[in-house]
C-alpha positions in Angstrom: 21.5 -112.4 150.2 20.0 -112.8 146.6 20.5 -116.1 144.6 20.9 -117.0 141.1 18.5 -119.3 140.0 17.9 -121.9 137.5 14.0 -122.6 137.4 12.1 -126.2 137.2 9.7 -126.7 134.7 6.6 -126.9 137.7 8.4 -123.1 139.0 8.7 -121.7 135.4 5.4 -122.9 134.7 4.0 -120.6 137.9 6.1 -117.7 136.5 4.2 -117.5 133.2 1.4 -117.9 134.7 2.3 -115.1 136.6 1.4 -116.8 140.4 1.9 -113.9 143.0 3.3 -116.2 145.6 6.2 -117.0 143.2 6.7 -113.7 141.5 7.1 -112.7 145.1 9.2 -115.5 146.0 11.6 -114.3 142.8 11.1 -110.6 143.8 12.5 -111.0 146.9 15.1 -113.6 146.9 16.5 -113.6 143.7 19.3 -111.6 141.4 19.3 -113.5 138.4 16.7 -116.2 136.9 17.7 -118.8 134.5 15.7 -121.4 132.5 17.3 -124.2 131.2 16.1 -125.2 127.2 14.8 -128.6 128.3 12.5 -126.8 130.8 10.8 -124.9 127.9 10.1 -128.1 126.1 8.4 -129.1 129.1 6.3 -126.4 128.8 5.5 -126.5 125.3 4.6 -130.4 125.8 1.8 -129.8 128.2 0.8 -126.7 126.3 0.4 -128.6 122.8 -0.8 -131.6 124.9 -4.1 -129.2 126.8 -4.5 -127.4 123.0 -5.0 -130.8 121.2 -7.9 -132.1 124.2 -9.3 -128.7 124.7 -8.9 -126.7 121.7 -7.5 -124.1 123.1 -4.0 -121.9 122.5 -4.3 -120.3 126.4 -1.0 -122.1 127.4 0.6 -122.1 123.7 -0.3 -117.9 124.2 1.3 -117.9 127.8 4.3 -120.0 127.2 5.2 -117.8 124.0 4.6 -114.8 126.2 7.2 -116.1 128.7 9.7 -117.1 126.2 9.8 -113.6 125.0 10.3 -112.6 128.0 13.5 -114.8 129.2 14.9 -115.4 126.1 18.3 -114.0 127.2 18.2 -116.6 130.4 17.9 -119.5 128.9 20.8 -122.2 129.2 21.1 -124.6 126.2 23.5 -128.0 127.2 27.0 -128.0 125.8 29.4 -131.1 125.7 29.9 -130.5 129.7 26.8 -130.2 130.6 26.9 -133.7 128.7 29.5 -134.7 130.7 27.6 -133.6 134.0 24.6 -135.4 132.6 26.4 -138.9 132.1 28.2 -138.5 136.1 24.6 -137.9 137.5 22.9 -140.8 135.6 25.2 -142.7 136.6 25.6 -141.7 139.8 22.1 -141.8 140.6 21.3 -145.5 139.0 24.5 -147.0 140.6 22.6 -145.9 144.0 19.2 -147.2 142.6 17.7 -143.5 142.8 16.5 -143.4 139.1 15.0 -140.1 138.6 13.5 -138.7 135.2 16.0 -137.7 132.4 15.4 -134.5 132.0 15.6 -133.5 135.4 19.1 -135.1 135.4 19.7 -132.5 132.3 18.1 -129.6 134.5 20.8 -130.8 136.9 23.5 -131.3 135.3 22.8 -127.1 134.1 22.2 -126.2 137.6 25.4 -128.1 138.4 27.9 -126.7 135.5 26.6 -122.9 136.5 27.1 -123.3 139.9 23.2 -122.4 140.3 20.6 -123.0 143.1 17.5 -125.1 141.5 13.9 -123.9 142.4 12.0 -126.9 142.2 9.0 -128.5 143.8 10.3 -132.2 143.0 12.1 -133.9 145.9 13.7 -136.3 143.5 16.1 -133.1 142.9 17.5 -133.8 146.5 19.2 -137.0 145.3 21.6 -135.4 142.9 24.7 -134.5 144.6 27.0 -131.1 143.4 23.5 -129.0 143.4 22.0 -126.3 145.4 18.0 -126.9 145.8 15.5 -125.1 147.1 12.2 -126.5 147.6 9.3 -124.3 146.7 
């Protein structure tokens, strides 16, 4: 049965960069793909970050690329996903199971839409209310 998903930064990342074995992945498994805003700021980060060491657009150029591509698909946080955001911190550092802020955002997305989360971070796993596959 195909899933909706909401992509990671590391999964989006390979989907720009147009990596067969996730492409495939997608083509096969998936009806919908989403991309939550924080996840493109991700991208942008290490883009700007490898154009400033190396002189070099390549990832600014793929990143753009990919934006144009799933414009449409990408979730921006409202005052629930807020909400969601504030339960999972909390949830998470009353258990001692920190994990990075913006992943709790990407969860708190994948939570509100009701969403599977492709990731390759395990730390994903400790956030309760979310479907997550590991890639």
């Amino acid at each position: 049965m195909a899933t909706d998903y909401l992509l990671d930064t590391a999964i989006a990342g390979r989907v720009a960069q147009d990596d067969p074995l996730t492409l495939d992945k997608l083509a096969q498994q998936a009806r919908r793909i989403f991309v939550p805003i924080i996840v493109i700021g991700e991208l942008y980060f290490g883009a700007y970050k490898y154009a400033s060491l190396h002189q070099s657009t390549k990832f600014l150029d793929m990143y753009d690329e990919f934006l144009r591509r799933y414009k449409r698909r990408i979730f921006v946080p409202n005052v629930e996903t807020a909400q969601l955001y504030g339960a999972i911190v909390a949830e998470l550092t009353t258990k001692g199971q920190i994990i990075q802020r913006n992943d709790c955002w990407i969860a708190a997305l994948a939570r509100q839409r009701g969403l599977t989360l492709a990731t390759v971070d395990s730390d994903m796993l400790r956030v309760s209310g979310i479907t997550v596959e590991m890639w």
